[in-house]
N, C-alpha and C positions, 0 to 999 in steps of 0.2 A: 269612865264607866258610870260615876254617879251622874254625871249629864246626861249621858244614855238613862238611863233611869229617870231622873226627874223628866226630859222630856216624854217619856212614855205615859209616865204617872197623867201628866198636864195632857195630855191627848185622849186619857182614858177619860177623864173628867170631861171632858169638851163632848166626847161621841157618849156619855152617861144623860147629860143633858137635852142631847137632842134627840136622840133615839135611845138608842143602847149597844144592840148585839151585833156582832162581826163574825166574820169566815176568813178560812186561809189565806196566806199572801200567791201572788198570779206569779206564775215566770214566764207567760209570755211576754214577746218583745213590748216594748212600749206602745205603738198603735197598730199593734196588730193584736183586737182582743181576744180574751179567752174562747175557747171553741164551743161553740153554741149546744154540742154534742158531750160534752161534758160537765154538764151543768144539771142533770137530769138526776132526778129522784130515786132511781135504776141502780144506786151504787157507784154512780161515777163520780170518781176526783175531779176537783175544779183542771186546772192547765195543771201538767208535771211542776210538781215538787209544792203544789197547793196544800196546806192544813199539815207540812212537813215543818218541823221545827227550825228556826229560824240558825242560819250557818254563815260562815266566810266573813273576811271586814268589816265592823264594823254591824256585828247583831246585836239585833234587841230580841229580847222574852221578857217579857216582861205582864204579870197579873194584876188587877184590880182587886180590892176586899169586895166586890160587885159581879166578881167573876170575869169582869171582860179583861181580854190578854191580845197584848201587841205584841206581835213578831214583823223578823224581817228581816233584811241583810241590805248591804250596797248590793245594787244591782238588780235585786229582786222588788222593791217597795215594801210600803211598811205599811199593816194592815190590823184593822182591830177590828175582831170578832166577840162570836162569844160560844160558850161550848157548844150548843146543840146547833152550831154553823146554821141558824134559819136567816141570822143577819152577819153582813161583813161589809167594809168598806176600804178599800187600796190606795193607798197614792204614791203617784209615781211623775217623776220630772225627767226631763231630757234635753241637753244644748248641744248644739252642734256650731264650731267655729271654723271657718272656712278661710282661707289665702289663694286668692288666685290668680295664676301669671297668663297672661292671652300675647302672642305676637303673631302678629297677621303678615302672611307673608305675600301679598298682593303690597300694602303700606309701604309696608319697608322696603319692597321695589319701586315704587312710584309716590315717594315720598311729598307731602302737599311744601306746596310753593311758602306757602305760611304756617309758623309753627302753629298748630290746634290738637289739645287735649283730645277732643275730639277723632282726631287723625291720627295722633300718634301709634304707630307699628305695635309697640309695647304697651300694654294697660296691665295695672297692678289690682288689685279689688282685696280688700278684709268684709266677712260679715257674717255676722248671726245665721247662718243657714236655717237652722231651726230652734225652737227654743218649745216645748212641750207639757203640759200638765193634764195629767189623766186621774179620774177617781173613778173608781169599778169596784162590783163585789154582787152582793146578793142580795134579797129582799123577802122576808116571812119564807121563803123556801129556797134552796140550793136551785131549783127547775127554773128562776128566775132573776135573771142578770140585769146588771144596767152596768153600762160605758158609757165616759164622758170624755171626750179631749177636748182641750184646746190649744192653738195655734198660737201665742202671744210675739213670733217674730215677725217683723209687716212682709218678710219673704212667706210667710205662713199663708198670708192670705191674698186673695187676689185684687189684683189694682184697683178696680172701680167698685168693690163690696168691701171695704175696714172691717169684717167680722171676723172673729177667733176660732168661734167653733169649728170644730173640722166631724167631729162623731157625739151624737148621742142618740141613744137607742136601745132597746127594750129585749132579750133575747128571752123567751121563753120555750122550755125541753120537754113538754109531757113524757116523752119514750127517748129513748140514746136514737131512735131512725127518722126523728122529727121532731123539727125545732124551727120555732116562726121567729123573725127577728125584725123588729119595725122599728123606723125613725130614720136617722142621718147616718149614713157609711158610705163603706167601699163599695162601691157595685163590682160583685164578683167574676171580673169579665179575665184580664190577663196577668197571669202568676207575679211577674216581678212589682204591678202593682200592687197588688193584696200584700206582698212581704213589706214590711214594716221597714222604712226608711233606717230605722236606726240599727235592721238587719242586713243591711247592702255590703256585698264584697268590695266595692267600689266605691267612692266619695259621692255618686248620685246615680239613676237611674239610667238606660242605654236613649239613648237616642229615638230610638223605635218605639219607646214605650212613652217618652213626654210628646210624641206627635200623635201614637194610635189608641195609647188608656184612655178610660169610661172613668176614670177618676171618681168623686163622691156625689150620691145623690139622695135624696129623703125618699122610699119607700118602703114595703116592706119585700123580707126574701123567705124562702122553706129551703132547711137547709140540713144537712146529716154527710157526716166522713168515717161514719160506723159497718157499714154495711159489708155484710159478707167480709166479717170481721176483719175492720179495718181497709179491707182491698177495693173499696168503693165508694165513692162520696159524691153527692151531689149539691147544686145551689140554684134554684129556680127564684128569681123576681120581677117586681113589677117597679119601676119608681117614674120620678117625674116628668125626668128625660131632660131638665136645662141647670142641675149640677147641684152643689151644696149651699146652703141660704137661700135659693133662689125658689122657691115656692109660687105658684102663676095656674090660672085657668087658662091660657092665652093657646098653648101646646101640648102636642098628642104624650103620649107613657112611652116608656124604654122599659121592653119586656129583651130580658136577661137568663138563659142558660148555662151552667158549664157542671163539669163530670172531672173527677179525677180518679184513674184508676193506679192505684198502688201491686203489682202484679207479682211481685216478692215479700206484699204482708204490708205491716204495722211501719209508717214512717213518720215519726214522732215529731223530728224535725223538720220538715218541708217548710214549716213558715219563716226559716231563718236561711242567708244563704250563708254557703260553706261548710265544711265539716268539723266541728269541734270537737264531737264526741267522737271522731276516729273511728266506726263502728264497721260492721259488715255493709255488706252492699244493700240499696235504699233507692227503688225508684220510683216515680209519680207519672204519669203521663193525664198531660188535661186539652180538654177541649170545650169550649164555648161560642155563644153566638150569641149575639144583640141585634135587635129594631130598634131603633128612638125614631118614632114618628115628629113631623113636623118641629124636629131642632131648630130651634132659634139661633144655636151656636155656632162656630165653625170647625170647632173638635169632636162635635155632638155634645160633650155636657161640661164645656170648659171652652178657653178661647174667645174670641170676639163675638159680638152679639147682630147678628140681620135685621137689618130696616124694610128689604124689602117683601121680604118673603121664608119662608120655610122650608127646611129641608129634610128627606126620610135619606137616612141614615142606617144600609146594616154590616153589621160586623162581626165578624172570624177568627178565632184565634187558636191556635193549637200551640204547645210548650211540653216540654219534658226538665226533668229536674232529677238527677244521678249524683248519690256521694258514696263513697266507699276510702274507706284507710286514710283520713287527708284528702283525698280528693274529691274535687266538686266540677258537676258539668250542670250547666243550665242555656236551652236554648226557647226559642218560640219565633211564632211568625204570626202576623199579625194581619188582616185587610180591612179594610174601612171602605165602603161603594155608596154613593150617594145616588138619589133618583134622578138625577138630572144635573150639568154643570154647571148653570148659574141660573142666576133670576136679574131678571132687568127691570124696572122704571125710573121713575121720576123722584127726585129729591130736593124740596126747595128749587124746582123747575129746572134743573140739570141734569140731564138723562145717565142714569147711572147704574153699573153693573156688581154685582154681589158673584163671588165662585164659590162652588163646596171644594169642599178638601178631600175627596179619593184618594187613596194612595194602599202601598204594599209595605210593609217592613219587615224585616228580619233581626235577629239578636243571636251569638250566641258569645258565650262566655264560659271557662273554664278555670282553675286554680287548685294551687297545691296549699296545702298548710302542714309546716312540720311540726315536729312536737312540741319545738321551743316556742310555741306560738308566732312565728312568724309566718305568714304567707304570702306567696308571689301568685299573679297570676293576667290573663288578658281575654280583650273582649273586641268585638266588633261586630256595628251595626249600620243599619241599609234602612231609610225606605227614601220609596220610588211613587213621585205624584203617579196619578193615573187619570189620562187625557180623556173624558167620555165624548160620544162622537153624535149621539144620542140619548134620550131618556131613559132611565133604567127600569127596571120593577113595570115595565108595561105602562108609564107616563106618556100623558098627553104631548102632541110634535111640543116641539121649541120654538119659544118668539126668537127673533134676531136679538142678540148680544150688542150693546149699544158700545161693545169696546170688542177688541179680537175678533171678528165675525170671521171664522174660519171653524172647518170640524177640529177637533181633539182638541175641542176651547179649555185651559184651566187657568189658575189662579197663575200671572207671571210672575209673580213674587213666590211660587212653590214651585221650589227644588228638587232635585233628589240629593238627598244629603249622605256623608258616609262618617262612621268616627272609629279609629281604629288607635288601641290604647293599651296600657298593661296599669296595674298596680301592685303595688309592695303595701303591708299592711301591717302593724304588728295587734295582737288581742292581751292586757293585762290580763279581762277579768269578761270573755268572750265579747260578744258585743256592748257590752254595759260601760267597757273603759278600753278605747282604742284608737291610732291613731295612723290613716292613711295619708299614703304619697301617690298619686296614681297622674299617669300622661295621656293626653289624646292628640293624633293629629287630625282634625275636623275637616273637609272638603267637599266639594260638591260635584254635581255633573260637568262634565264634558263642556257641553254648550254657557252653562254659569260664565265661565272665562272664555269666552269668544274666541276660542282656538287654542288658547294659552295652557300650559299645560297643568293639570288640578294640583300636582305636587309641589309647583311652583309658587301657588296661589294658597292657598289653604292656611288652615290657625293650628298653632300648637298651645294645648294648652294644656297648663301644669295647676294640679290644684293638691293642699295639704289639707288635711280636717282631723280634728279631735274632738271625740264623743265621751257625753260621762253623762250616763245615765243611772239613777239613782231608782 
């Protein structure tokens, strides 16, 4: 306890120096930040359990002779304000450690001639999946937020940009029905991406969602989940259209819609999945659409980058999300249509062809959680390339394809992929300290295995993770 103490005292000193005054601690999840609609001048609390005295494992309370007072718990961050809450600053860390077993059952039926790691049926993998630091809070008024993450595990960031940041950005709330939010985020496009990694029923995201998410990009959004109290929420923006760090005059904007309608009221939790709090019945229903003009990418705003050319990209997504008693249902579907299937020329005098990536996908996934804090539960997901045959969006004819010249041209290295899977999970202290065991068997289409049959061929894969977010 007096370590608790002395370090509080030493952090009061540190934020006296450089500023001064703080606001309540966040309990939203780690990078899914406080809701931009709660931050407003209007009488609204920061996220539930915000400016609420600090509880559970490991609190601190702790006051300054200067007045400034650190609170906070495990699991929740520890945050120093000051009373008239005009200033606050949060910090918060997150690790995630991963073990993963893959046996490939094509391999292991057609074992290589020479022993290669490479080849082997069986691959084992340990690793940092995520590793997290976040600092958030408010600035001269509660109406005005700022988040920071960063990424520090090299899984965090993408292969050819070493950068960390994953959010920072500016949320300001005149009214609780409008709030501007600019700089580096989520583009508000499909539910399981906005829920917060370190929120997932499952050791990572579905299948459908790492091929069809709008993942993070630098613009700004107008955003409110107040309306027709609580039963309506929307998020309209604009951003850059080729992902996070990535800033360029080169390419067109990714203008962004989505709506969610709450039709039984107030649903508190939506941003986490599962049911912890055990509560009455809880539904969401959302729908969204995206443009990114002229993507340079091949995800739209992640994924490999085009040499030859540019592609308009728009996308659809519709999700529902239901908890009631321990139970949780979460589904969505997903489409992504490009304006045309490839772009052709020249490279270093080699005639070479570039695809979009089209495609459909589906998720859905359901789970029990009993009281003892354990939950079981399973999922399964689909998508389906999509062969165009022609130009989309009223696009000028098609040169000849300097590879495949045939209709229904697409990428021959996209599949249609399927992963069907369960997990077991237990929560000490809900998502802040827990740790999954979850299974998939991974497979592909029909044609993939050149007659052979997909259950024959396909990957099983076993993966364990423990979370301890502070």
């Amino acid at each position: 306890m007096r370590s608790s103490r002395s370090v509080g005292i030493a952090s009061l000193v540190v934020l006296s120096v450089l500023h001064g005054r703080t606001a309540g601690a966040q309990s939203a999840p780690l990078d899914a930040p406080p809701s931009a609609t709660n931050a407003g001048s209007s009488a609204q609390s920061p996220a539930s359990g915000a400016g609420e005295p600090a509880h559970g494992p490991l609190a601190v309370n702790a006051r300054s002779s200067g007045g400034l007072e650190l609170t906070g718990a495990f699991g929740r961050g520890y945050t120093l304000r000051t009373p008239d809450e005009r200033f606050s600053l949060t910090l918060r860390a997150r690790i995630q450690v991963r073990g993963t077993l893959d046996l490939s059952m094509a391999r292991l039926a057609s074992p290589a001639a020479t022993p290669d790691p490479l080849t082997d049926p069986l691959r084992a993998e340990f690793n940092l999946r995520r590793a997290r630091i976040v600092m958030q809070g408010n600035a001269y008024t509660r109406a005005l937020q700022y988040y920071i993450q960063l990424g520090v595990s090299p899984l965090d960031m993408e292969s050819d940009l070493l950068i960390p940041l994953r959010d920072a950005y500016l949320t300001w709330t005149p009214h609780r029905y409008f709030a501007i939010r600019a700089g580096q985020m989520k583009v508000p496009f499909s539910r399981q991406r906005v829920i917060s990694s370190g929120s997932l029923q499952f050791v990572d995201r579905s299948g459908t969602n790492a091929e069809l998410n709008l993942d993070r990009d630098l613009g700004v959004q107008f955003r409110s989940d107040e309306l027709f109290g609580h039963r309506l929420g929307y998020m309209v923006g604009v951003f850059g259209g080729d992902g996070r760090n990535r800033p360029t005059l080169d390419s067109g904007l990714l203008y962004v819609a989505r709506v969610q309608i709450q039709p039984l009221g107030r649903f508190e939790d939506m941003d986490v999945e599962g049911d912890h709090k055990r509560g009455g019945p809880r539904l969401s229903i959302g729908l969204a659409g995206a443009y990114n003009v002229r993507s340079r990418r091949a995800l739209s705003t992640l994924g490999a980058t085009y040499t030859l050319g540019r592609f308009d990209y728009a996308s659809a997504t519709a999700d529902v999300m239901f908890k009631w008693a321990g139970f949780s249902l979460q589904t969505e579907a997903i489409l992504r249509v490009a304006d045309r299937p490839w772009s052709t020329g020249m490279v270093n005098g080699v005639a070479r062809t570039e695809f979009s990536r089209s495609a459909f996908g589906v998720m859905l996934q359901a789970a029990y959680q009993l009281p003892s804090h354990l939950e079981f539960g399973a999922r399964y997901s689909q998508v389906t390339p999509i062969g165009l045959d022609r130009a989309a969006f009223g696009a000028q004819a098609l040169p000849t394809p300097t590879m495949g010249a045939t209709v229904d041209v697409r990428d021959p290295s996209f599949h249609e992929t399927h992963e069907l899977g369960a997990v077991l999970s237990y929560y000490w202290l809900e998502h802040s300290v827990k740790l999954q065991l979850d299974y998939f068997y991974l497979f592909r289409d029909q044609a993939f295995y050149a007659g052979r049959s997909r259950f024959d061929e396909g990957n099983h894969q076993l993966r364990l993770q423990a979370q301890l977010m502070l």
